[in-house]
C-alpha angles and dihedrals in degrees: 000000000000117000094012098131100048091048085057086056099052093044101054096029110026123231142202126266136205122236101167131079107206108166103078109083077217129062098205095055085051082054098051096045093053082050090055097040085059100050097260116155094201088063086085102056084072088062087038094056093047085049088240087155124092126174142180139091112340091238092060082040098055089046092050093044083057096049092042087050092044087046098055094035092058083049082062090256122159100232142185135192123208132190137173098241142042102242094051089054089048102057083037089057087040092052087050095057102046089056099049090056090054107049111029105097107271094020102175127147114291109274084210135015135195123206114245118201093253093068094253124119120235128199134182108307098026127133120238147173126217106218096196135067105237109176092185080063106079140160094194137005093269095036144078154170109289141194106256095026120138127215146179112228109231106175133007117211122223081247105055094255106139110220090198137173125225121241103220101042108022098231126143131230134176106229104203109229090255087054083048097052113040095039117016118086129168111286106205087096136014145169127278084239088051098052115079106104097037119111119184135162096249129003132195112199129192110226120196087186092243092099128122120236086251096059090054100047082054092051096040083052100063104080129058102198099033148349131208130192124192108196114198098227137151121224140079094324092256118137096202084057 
């Protein structure tokens, strides 16, 4: 079973455990995730409080989720987006983008551009996420690109190959064009599946509302200062509701 291994090893030699959550600025916000993460209603009341929900059509929602994201990003915020499906993160990563191009000072079209798996294009100061675990790739000698993983692109060869920067830890690392192109997508939004992993300063999630518990405890666990979600509903507007 899952986890089955791990679980023989504890038994017959024992093994650390640990007890503290250390990623959330808040920790209330660290309380209220554990709660939700074990099925606790009440969990919600934290989200509820900070006024974390927001509701209505999935048209009005989109468009909130992108001017929460352009709003933290001009505070100098790490953010994230995150929807259920792939077309909605797509015109979410394309909208970045464009805006990005622009906006930023000296914001021309891209004197070169490499492919990403996702179909999109990237150029030099774009933000993107590697989808596949390469241990030849490696920033140190004890680190390597990662699943999950964000980066700033900061040069683009003749060839494709993403010479990128990682967000967290500031390292560098050259991504041949096959690695490109078979596992690195834009990063401004992803799905709820594709999260885990992913650690940003804020994030801002569309909800259908058919998502498991599970999904959401992945979505409301992105972000260390805060957390948003935006759950398509119909009713008097109100989040309590």
């Amino acid at each position: 079973g899952a986890g089955g291994v791990l679980r023989d090893i504890a038994h017959t030699h024992g093994a650390v455990r640990l007890t503290e959550l250390h990623r959330f600025t808040d920790p209330a916000e660290g309380a209220a995730s554990l709660a939700l993460r074990d099925g606790r209603p009440e969990a919600l009341g934290f989200y509820l409080d900070q006024r974390r929900v927001h509701v209505g059509d999935l048209t009005a929602l989109t468009e909130d989720v992108f001017s929460a994201w352009q709003t933290d990003r001009s505070s100098g915020l790490d953010a994230i987006m995150l929807a259920p499906t792939r077309e909605l993160v797509s015109q979410l990563n394309q909208r970045a983008r464009n805006h990005r191009l622009t906006t930023e000072p000296n914001g021309t079209v891209p004197v070169r551009v490499a492919m990403l798996a996702d179909g999109n294009p990237a150029s030099v100061g774009e933000q993107v996420i590697t989808r596949t675990n390469n241990r030849t790739l490696r920033m140190t000698a004890s680190d390597w690109v990662k699943n999950g993983d964000r980066w700033t692109v900061i040069d683009v060869s003749r060839g494709g190959d993403l010479t990128v920067r990682h967000h967290r830890n500031g390292r560098t690392v050259r991504l041949p064009a096959s690695y490109v192109t078979e596992s690195v997508e834009l990063g401004y939004a992803t799905t709820v599946h594709s999260a885990q992993g992913v650690t940003a300063d804020t994030m801002h999630g569309l909800l259908t509302g058919e998502e498991s518990r599970q999904q959401l405890y992945t979505m409301l666990t992105r972000g260390r200062i805060a957390n948003h979600l935006y759950l398509q509903a119909v009713g008097d507007g109100d989040p309590h509701s």
